[in-house]
Structure formats: structure tokens, C-alpha cells
DRENPA-3360 file (N, C-alpha, C; in nm, 2 decimals, always signed):
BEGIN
1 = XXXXXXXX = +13.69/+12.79/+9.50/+13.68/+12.83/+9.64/+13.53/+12.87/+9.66 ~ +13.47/+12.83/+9.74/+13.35/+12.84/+9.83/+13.36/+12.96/+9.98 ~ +13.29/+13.04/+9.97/+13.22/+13.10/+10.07/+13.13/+13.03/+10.15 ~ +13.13/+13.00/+10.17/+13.03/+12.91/+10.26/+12.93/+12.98/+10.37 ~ +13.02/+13.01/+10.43/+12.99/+13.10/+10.57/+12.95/+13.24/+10.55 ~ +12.85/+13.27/+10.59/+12.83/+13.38/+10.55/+12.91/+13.53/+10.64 ~ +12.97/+13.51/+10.72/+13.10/+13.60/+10.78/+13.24/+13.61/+10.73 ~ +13.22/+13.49/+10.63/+13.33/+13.50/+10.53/+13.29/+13.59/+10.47;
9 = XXXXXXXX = +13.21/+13.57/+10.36/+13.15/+13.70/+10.32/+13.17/+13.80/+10.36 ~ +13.11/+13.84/+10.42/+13.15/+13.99/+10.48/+13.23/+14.01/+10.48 ~ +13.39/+13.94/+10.57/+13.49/+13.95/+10.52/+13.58/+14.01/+10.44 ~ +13.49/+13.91/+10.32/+13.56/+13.92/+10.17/+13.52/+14.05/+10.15 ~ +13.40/+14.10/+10.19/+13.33/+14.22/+10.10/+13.45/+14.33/+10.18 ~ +13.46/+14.33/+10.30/+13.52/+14.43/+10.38/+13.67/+14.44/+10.28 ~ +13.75/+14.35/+10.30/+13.87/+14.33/+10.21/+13.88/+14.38/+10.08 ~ +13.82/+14.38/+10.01/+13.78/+14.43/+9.87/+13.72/+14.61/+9.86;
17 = XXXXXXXX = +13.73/+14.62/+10.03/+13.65/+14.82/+10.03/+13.83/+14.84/+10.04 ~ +13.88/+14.78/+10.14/+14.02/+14.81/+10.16/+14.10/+14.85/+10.08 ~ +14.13/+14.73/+9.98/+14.19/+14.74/+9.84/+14.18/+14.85/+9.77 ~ +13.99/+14.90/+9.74/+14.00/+14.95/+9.62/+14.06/+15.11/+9.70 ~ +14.05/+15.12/+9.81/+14.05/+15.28/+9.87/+14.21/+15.29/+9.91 ~ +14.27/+15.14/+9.93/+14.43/+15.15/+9.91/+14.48/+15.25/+9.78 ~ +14.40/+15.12/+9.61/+14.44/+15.15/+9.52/+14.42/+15.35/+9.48 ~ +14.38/+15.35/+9.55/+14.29/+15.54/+9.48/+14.29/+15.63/+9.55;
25 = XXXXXXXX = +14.44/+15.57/+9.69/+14.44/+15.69/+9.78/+14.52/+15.79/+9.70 ~ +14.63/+15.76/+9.65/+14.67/+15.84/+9.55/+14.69/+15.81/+9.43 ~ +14.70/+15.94/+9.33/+14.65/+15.87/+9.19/+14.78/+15.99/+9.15 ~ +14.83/+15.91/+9.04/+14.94/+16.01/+8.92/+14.88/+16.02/+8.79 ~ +14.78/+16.14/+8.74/+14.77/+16.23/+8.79/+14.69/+16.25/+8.89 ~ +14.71/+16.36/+8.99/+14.61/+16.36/+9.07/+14.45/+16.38/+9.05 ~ +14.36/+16.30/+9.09/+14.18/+16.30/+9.04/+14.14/+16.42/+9.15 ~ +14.07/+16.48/+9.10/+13.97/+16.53/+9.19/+13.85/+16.47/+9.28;
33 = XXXXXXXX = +13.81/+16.49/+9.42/+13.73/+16.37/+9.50/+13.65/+16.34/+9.44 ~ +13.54/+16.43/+9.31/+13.47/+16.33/+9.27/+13.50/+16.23/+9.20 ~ +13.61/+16.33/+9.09/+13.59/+16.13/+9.02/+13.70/+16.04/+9.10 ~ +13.75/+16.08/+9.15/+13.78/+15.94/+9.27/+13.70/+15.88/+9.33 ~ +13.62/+15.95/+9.39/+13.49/+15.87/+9.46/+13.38/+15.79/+9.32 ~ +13.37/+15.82/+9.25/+13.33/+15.76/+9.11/+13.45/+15.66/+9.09 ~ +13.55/+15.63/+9.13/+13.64/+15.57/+8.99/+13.63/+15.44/+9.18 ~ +13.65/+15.48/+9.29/+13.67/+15.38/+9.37/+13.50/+15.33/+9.39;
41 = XXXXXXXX = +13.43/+15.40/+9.37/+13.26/+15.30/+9.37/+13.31/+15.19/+9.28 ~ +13.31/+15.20/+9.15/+13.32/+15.14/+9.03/+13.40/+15.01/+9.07 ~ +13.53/+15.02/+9.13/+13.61/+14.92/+9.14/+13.55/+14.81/+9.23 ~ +13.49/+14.91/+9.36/+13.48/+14.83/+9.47/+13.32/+14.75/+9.43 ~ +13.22/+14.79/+9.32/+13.12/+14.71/+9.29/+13.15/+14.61/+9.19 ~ +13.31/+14.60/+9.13/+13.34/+14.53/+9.03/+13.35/+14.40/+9.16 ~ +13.45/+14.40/+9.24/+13.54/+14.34/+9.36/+13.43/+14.28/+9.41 ~ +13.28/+14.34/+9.44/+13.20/+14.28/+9.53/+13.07/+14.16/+9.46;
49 = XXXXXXXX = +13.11/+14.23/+9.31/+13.05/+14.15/+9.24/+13.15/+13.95/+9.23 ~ +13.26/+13.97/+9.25/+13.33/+13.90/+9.24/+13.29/+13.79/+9.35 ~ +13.33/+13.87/+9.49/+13.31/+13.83/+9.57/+13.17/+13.70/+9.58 ~ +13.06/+13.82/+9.57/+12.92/+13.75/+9.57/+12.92/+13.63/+9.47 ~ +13.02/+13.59/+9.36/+12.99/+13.48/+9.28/+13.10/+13.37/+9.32 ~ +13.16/+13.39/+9.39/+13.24/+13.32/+9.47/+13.17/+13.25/+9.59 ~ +13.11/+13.31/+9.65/+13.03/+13.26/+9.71/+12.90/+13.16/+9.66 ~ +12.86/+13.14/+9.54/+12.76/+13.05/+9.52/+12.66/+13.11/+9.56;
57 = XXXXXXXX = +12.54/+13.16/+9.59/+12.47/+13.23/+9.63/+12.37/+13.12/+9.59 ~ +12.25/+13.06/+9.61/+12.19/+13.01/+9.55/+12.03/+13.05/+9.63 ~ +11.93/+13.11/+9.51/+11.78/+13.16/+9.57/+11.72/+13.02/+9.57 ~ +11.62/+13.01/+9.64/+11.50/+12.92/+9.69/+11.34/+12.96/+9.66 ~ +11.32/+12.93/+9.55/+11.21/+12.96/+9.51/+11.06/+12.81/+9.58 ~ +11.00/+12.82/+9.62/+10.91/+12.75/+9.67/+10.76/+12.82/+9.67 ~ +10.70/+12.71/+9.58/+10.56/+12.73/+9.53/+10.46/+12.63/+9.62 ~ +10.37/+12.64/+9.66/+10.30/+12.56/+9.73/+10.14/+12.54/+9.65;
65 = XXXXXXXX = +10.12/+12.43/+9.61/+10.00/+12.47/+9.53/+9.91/+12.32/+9.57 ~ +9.81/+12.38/+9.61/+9.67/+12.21/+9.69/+9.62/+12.24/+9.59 ~ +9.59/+12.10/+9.53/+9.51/+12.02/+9.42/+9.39/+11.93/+9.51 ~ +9.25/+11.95/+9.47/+9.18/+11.90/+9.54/+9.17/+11.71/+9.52 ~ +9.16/+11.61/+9.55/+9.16/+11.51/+9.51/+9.02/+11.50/+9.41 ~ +9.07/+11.37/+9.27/+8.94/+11.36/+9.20/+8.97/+11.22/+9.14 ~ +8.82/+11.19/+9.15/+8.77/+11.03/+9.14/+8.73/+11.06/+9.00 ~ +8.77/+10.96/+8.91/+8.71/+10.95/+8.80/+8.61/+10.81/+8.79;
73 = XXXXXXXX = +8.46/+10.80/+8.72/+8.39/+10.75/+8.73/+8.38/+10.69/+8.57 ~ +8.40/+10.56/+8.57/+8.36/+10.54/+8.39/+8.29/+10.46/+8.40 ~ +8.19/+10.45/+8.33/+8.05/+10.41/+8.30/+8.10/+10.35/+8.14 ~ +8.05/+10.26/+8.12/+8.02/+10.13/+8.00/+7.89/+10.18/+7.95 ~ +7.90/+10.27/+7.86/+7.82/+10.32/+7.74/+7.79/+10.20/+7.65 ~ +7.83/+10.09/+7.68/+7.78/+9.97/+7.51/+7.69/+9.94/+7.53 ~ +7.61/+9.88/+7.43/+7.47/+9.81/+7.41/+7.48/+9.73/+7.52 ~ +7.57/+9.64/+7.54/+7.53/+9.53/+7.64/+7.50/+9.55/+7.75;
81 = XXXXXXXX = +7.50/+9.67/+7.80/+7.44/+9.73/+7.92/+7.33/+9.81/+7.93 ~ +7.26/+9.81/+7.75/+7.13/+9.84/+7.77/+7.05/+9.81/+7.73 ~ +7.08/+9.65/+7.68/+6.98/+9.53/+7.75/+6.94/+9.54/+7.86 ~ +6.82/+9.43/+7.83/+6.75/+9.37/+7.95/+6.83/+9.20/+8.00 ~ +6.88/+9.18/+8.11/+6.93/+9.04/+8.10/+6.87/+8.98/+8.24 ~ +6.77/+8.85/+8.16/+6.73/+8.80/+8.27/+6.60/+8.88/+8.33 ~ +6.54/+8.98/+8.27/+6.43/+9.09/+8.31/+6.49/+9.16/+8.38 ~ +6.63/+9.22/+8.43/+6.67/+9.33/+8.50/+6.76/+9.45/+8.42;
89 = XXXXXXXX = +6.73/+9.54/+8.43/+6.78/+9.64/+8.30/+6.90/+9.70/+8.40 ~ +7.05/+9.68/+8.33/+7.15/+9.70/+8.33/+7.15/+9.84/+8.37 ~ +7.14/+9.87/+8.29/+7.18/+10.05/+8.31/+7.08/+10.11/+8.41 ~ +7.00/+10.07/+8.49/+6.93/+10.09/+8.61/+7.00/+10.03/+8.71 ~ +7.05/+9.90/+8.70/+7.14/+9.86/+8.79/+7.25/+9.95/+8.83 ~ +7.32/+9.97/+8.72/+7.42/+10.09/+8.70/+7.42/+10.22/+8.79 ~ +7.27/+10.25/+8.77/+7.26/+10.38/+8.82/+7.31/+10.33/+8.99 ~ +7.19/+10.24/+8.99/+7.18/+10.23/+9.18/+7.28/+10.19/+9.23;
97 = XXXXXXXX = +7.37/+10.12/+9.16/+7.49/+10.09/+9.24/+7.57/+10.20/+9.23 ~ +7.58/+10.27/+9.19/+7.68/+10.42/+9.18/+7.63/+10.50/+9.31 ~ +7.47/+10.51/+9.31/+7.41/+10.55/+9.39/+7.42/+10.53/+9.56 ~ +7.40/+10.39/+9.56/+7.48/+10.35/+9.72/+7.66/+10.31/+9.71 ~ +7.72/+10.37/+9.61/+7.86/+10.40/+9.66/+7.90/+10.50/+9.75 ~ +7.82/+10.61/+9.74/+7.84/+10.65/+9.81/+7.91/+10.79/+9.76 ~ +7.95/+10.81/+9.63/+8.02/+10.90/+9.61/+8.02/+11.01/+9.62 ~ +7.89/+11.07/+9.64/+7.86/+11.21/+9.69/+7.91/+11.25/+9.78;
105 = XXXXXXXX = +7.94/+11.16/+9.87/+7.98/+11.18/+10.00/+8.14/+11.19/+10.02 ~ +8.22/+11.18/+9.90/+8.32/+11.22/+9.93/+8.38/+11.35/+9.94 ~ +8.50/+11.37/+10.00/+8.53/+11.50/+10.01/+8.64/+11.51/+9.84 ~ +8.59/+11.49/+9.75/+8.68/+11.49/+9.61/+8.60/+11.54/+9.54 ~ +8.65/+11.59/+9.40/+8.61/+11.63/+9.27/+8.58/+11.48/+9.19 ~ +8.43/+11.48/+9.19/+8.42/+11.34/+9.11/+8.36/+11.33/+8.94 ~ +8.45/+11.31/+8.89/+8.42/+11.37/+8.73/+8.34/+11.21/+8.68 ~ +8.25/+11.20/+8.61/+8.16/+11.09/+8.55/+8.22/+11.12/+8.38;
113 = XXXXXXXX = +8.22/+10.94/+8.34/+8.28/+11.01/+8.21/+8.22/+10.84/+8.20 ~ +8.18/+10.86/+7.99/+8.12/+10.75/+7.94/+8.18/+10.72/+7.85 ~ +8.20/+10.59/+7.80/+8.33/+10.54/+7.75/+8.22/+10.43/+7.64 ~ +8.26/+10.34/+7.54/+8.25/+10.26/+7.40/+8.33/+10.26/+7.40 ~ +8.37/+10.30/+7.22/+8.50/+10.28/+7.16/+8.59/+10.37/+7.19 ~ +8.53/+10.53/+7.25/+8.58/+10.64/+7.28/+8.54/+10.65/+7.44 ~ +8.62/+10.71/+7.53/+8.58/+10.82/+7.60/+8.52/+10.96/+7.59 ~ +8.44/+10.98/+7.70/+8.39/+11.17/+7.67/+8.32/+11.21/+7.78;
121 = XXXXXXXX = +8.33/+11.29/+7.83/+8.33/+11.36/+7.95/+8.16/+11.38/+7.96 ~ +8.07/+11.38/+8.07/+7.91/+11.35/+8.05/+7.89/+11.40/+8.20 ~ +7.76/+11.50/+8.18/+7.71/+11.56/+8.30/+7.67/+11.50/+8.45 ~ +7.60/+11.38/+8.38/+7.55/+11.26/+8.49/+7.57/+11.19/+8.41 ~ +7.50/+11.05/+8.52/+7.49/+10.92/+8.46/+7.36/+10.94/+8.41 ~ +7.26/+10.98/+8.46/+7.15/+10.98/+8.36/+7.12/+11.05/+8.19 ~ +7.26/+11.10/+8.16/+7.29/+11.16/+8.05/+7.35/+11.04/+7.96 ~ +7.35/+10.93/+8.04/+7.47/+10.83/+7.94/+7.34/+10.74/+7.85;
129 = XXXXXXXX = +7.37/+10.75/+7.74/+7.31/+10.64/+7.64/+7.40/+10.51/+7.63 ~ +7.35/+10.45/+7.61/+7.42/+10.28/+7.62/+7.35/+10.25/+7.51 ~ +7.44/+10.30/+7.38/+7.41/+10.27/+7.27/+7.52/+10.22/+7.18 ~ +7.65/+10.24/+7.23/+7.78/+10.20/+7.15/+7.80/+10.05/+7.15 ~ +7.83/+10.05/+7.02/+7.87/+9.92/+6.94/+8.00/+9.85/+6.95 ~ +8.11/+9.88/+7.05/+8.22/+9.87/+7.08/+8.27/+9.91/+7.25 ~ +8.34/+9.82/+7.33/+8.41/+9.84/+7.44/+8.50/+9.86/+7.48 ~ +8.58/+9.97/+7.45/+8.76/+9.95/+7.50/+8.77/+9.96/+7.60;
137 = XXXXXXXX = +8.79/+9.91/+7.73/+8.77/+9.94/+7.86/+8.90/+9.98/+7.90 ~ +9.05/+9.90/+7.84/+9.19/+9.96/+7.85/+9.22/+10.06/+7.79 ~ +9.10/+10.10/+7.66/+9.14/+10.27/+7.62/+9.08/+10.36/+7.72 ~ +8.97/+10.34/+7.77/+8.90/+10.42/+7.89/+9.02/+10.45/+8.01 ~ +9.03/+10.38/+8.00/+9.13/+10.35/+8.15/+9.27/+10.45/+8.12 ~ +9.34/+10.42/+8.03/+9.45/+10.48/+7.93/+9.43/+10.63/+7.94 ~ +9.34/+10.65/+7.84/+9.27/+10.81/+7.83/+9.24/+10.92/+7.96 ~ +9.15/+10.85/+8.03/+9.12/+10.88/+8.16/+9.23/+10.98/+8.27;
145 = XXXXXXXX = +9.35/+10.82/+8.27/+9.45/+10.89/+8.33/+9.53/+11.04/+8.22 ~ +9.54/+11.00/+8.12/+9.58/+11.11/+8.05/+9.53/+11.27/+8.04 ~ +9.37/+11.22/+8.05/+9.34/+11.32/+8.05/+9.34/+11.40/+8.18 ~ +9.35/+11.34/+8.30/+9.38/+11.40/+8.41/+9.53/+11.33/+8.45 ~ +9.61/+11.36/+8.37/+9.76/+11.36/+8.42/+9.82/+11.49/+8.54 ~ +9.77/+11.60/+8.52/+9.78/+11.73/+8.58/+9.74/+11.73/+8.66 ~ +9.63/+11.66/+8.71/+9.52/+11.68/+8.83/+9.54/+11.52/+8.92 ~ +9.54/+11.62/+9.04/+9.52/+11.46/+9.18/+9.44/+11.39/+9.17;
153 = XXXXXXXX = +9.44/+11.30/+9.06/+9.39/+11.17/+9.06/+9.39/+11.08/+9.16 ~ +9.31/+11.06/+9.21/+9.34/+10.92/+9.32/+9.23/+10.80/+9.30 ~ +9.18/+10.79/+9.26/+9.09/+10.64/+9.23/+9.02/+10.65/+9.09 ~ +8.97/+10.58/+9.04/+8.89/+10.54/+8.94/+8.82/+10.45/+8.95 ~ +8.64/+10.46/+8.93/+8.57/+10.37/+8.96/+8.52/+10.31/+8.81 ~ +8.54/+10.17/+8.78/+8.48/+10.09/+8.66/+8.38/+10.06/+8.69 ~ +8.28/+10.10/+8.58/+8.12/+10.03/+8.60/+8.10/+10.00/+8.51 ~ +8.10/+9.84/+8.46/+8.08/+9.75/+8.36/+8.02/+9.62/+8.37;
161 = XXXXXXXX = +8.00/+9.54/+8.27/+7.96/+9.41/+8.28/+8.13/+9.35/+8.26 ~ +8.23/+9.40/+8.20/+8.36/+9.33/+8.17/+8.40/+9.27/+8.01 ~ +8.29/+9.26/+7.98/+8.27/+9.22/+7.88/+8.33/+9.35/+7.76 ~ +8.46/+9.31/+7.69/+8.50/+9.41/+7.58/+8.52/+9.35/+7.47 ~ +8.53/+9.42/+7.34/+8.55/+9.35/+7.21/+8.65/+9.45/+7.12 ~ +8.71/+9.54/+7.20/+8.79/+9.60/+7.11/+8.94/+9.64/+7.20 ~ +9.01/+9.68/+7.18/+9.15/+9.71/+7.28/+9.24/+9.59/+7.34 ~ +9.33/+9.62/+7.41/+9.42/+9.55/+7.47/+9.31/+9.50/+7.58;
169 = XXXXXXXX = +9.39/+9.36/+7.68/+9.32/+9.32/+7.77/+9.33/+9.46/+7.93 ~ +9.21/+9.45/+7.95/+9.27/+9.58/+8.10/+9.31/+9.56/+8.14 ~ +9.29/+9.43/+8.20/+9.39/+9.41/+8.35/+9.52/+9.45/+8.36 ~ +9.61/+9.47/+8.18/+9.72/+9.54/+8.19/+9.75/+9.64/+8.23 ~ +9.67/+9.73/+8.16/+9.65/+9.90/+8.19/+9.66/+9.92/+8.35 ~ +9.55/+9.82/+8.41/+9.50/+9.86/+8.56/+9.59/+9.84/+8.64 ~ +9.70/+9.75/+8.64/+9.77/+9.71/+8.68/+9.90/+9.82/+8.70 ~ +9.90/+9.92/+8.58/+9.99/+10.01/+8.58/+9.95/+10.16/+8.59;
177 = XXXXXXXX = +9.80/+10.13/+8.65/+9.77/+10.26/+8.65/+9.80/+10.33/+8.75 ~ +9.79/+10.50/+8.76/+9.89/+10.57/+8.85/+9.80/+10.57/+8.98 ~ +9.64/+10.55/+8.94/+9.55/+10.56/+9.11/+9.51/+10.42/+9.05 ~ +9.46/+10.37/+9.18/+9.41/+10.23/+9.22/+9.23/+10.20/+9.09 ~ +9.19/+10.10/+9.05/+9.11/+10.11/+8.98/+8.99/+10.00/+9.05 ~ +8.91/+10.06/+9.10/+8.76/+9.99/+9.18/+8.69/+9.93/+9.07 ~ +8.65/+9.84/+9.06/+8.55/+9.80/+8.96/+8.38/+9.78/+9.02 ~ +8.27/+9.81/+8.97/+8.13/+9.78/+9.04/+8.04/+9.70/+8.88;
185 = XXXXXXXX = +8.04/+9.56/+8.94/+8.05/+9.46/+8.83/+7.90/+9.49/+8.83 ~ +7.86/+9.50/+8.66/+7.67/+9.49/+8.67/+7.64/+9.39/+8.52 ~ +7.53/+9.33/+8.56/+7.50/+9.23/+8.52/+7.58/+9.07/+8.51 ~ +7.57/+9.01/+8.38/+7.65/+8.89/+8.40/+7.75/+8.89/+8.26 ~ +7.87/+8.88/+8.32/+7.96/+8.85/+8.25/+7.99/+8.74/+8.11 ~ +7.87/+8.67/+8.12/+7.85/+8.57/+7.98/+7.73/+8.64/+7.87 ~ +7.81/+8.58/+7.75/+7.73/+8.71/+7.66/+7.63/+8.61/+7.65 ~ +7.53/+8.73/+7.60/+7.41/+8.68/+7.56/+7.36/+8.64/+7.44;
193 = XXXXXXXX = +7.26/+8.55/+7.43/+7.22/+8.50/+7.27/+7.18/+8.49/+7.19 ~ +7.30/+8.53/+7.09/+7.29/+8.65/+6.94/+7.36/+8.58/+6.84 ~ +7.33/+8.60/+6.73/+7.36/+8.56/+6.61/+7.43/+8.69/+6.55 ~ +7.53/+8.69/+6.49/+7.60/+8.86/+6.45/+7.72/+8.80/+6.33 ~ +7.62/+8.90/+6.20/+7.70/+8.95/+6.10/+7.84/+8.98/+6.13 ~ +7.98/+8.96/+6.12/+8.10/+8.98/+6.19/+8.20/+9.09/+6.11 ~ +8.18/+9.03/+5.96/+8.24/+9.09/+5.87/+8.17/+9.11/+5.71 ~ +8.18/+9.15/+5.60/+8.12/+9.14/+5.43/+8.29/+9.16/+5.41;
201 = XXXXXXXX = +8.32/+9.09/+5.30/+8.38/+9.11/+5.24/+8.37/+9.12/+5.01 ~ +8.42/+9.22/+4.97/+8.36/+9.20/+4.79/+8.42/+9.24/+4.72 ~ +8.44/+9.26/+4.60/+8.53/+9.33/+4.55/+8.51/+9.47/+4.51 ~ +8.55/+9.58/+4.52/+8.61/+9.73/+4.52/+8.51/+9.75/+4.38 ~ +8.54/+9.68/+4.29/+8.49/+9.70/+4.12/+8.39/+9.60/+4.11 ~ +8.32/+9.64/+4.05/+8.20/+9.54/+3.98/+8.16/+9.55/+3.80 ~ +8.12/+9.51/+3.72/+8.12/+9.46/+3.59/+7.98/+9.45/+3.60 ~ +7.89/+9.53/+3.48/+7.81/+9.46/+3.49/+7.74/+9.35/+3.41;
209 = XXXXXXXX = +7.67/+9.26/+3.42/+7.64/+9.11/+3.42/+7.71/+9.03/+3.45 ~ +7.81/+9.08/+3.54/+7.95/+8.95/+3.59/+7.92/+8.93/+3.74 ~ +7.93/+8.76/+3.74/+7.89/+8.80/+3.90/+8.03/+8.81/+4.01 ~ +7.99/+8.85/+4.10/+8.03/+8.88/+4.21/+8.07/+8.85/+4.34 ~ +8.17/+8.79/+4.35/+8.16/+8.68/+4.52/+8.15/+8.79/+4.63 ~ +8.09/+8.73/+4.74/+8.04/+8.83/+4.88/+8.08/+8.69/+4.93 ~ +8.21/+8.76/+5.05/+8.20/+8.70/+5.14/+8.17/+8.72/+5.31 ~ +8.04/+8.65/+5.38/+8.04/+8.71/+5.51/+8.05/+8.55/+5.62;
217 = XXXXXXXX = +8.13/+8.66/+5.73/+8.14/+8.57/+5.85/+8.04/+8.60/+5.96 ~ +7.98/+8.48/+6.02/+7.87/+8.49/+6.09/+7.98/+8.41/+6.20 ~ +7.90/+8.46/+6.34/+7.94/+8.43/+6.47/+7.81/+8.37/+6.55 ~ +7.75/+8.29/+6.63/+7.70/+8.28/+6.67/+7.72/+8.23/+6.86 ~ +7.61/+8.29/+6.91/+7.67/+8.24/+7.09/+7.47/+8.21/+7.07 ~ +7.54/+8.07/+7.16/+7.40/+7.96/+7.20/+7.34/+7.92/+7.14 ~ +7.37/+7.94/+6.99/+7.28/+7.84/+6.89/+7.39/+7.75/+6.80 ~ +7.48/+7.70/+6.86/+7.57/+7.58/+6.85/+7.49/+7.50/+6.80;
225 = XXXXXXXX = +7.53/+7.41/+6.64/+7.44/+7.34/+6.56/+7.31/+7.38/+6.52 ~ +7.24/+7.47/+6.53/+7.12/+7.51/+6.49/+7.09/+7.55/+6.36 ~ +7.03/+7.52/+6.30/+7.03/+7.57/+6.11/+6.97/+7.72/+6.13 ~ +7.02/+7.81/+6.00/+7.04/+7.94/+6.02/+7.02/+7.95/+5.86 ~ +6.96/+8.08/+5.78/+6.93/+8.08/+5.64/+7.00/+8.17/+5.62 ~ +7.12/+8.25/+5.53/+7.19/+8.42/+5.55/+7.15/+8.43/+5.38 ~ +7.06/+8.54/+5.41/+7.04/+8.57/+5.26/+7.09/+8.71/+5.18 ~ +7.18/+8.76/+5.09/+7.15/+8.89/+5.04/+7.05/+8.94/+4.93;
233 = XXXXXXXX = +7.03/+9.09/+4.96/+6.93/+9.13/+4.90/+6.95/+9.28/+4.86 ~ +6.90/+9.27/+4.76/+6.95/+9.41/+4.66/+6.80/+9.48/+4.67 ~ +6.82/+9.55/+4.78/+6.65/+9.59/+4.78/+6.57/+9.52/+4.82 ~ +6.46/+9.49/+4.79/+6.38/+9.34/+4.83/+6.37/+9.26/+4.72 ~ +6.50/+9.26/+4.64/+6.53/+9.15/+4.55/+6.62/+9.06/+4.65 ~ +6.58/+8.93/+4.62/+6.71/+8.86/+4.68/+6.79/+8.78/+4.57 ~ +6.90/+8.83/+4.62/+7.03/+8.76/+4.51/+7.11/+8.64/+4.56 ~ +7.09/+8.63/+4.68/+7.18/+8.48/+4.66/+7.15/+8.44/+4.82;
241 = XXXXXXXX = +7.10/+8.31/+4.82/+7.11/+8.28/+5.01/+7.12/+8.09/+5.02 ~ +7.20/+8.09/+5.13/+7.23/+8.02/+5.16/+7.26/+7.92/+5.32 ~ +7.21/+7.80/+5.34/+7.14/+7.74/+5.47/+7.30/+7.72/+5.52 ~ +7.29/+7.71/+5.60/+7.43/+7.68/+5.75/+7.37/+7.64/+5.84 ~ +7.46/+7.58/+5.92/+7.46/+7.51/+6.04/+7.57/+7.63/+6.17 ~ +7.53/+7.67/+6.18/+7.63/+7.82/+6.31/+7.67/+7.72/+6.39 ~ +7.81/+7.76/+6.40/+7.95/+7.73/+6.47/+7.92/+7.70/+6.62 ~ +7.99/+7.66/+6.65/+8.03/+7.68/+6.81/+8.04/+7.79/+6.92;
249 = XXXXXXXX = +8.02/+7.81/+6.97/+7.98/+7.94/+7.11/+8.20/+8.02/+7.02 ~ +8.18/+8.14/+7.02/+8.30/+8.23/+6.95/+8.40/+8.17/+6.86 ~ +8.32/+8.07/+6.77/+8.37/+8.06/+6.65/+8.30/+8.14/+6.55 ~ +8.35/+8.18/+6.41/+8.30/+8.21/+6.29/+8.30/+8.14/+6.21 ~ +8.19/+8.13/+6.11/+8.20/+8.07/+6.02/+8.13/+8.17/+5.88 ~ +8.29/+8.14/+5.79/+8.26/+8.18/+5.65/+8.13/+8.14/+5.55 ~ +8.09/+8.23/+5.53/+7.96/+8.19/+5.39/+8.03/+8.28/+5.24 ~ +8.03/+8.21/+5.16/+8.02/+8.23/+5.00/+7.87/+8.24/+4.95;
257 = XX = +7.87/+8.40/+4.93/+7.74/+8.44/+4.84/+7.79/+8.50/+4.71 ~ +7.69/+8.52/+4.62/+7.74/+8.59/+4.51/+7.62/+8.69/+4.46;
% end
């Protein structure tokens, strides 16, 4: 049974004074008024307690709390953005295009954060080094929102060339992300042309007078068929080198040194 109505209630509560001052009009043995007036309080706050839980009573607690809105800003901390490509320096590009976005001019909390293999939170843009050796741009993205899970996130601006070599592809992440993700594309999206050490591989133990196989993978972009010399050197001794012909634009190719 439900109370619903709150004149039921009262009601009930009235019915329950009745009762207890029926039950304690007279008593065998007879009480004296005070502890009658003590013995019928007692009943009638048992009776109203009853009452009131019968009724369901239910409080409404309401908290109202504004969260200012905030843009997060990730900037592409990797080398490749601080090259020169073509005579125009990347990370000046960077700057200026952030610059006429316009972001100051929002009414939001805009947090700048610089990202490689890691994200990390950075005063300005002019604090970012673009020195990292790795791009996760789906961990950036990942992190980002994590780290402002609690806070009114509403956009995220990517400032990259697109170009990554470590993590999942983004366009998954971005796709699932909780605010919309802007991208502000700088420079050009085809890598540029380098020749790169990829891997060494050797064995753990070494003997000595025994030799040793070293194995390294070379990668080359834009010098498809071009002869290439990879030599090791123990100091400015050299121990073993050997001529190649480099692969195709993101192939690797294995060399046996010893």
C-alpha cells in the first residue's frame, strides 16, 4: 500500500493519534499522566513512523554544476614536422595556422598538448620541440579524451602532416571519439627522401674469436635501385660492409654482416 496523496497522510497520521490515546485512556494498573503521556508519545511516534514508510517518501537531491567548455589542441611533436620541406619550415607553418584559427577567440578553456609516441600537456606552441622519433596520432587522440573524460570536452583540433609510424590507424579512434575531431593538415603528406636503419639484429652472447652474424634491415623512400654501401664499425675499425641495391619506396631489405 501506497500513500500517495499527501491528505492521506495526514489522515493516516491523525488515525494513528486516535488509536494510541484510545489504547492509554485507561490502563490496569492505573499510570500516572506522566508516564502515560510518555508511554502514548512513544506509541504514537512508533505508529507515525509506520505511517511515514508507508508512504514512500522519496527526497530529491539536485546538484547543478557548469563546466566551462574545452578544446583540446594536439600538435605533432615528430621530426617530420621539423623539417624543412620544399624550403618551408613546418613547425612555423604550424604555428600560423593555429594562429588564424582563431582560437583565442573562443569562449572555451583551450588546453595545447604535444604528442610523438607520448602525449604531455605544454604551455604554448612555442614550447613544443618537434624532435620525437615516433607518431601515434590514435594514442594522442585516445589519451586526450581520457584525460579529459571529467571535463566538457567539445572539440579537438589535430595539427599534423598525417603521417604516423606507430599505433592503430586514427581514423578509428576519431570516428569514435566523444567530441568532433578538426584536423589542420601542414605540410605534405608523402614522406620525404631518406634512407633509415629499420632494425640490428645479433646474438645476446658473443665468444671471443668467433664470429658473429649482424643482421640489419634498411628501408629506403626515393632511392629505388640506387646502390647504397652499409658498413659496421667497432670504433673507427670497420668490420664488415657490404654494397646493395635499396628496395622499392616502403620495402625493406635484409643485409647479413658479421
Amino acid at each position: 500500500m501506497t500513500l500517495a496523496h499527501p491528505l492521506l497522510f495526514v489522515i493516516a497520521t491523525i488515525i494513528a493519534g486516535g488509536l494510541t490515546w484510545w489504547t492509554y485512556r485507561r490502563t490496569v494498573p492505573a499510570l500516572t499522566p506522566a508516564r502515560r503521556g510518555v508511554l502514548i508519545g512513544l506509541r504514537f511516534l512508533a505508529l507515525a513512523l509506520v505511517v511515514w514508510l508507508l508512504a514512500e517518501p522519496v527526497v530529491t537531491w539536485a546538484v547543478q554544476d557548469e563546466q566551462p567548455p574545452v578544446v583540446a589542441v594536439l600538435v605533432d611533436a615528430s621530426q617530420s614536422l621539423g623539417l624543412e620541406n620544399s624550403g618551408v619550415d613546418l613547425a612555423a607553418q604550424a604555428r600560423t595556422a593555429l594562429a588564424q584559427a582563431g582560437l583565442d577567440d573562443l569562449d572555451a578553456d583551450v588546453r595545447t598538448f604535444a604528442f610523438d609516441a607520448d602525449l604531455r600537456s605544454v604551455s604554448s606552441l612555442d614550447s613544443v620541440r618537434f624532435e620525437g622519433e615516433r607518431t601515434d596520432v590514435a594514442g594522442a587522440l585516445a589519451q586526450v579524451q581520457e584525460r579529459l573524460r571529467d571535463e566538457n570536452l567539445r572539440a579537438v583540433v589535430l595539427v599534423s602532416d598525417g603521417q604516423y609510424n606507430t599505433g592503430r590507424n586514427p581514423v578509428y579512434v576519431a570516428e569514435r571519439a566523444v567530441a568532433p575531431v578538426y584536423t589542420v593538415a601542414v605540410g605534405d603528406t608523402t614522406e620525404q627522401r631518406d634512407v633509415q636503419l629499420r632494425s640490428l639484429t645479433t646474438n645476446d652472447v658473443a665468444y671471443v674469436g668467433r664470429e658473429v652474424p649482424v643482421q640489419v634491415r634498411v628501408r629506403g623512400e626515393g632511392y629505388a635501385g640506387q646502390r647504397a654501401t652499409v658498413t659496421l664499425f667497432d670504433g673507427d675499425r670497420r668490420l664488415s660492409s657490404e654494397s646493395v641495391t635499396l628496395p622499392e619506396d616502403n620495402a625493406e631489405l635484409p643485409i647479413d654482416l658479421s
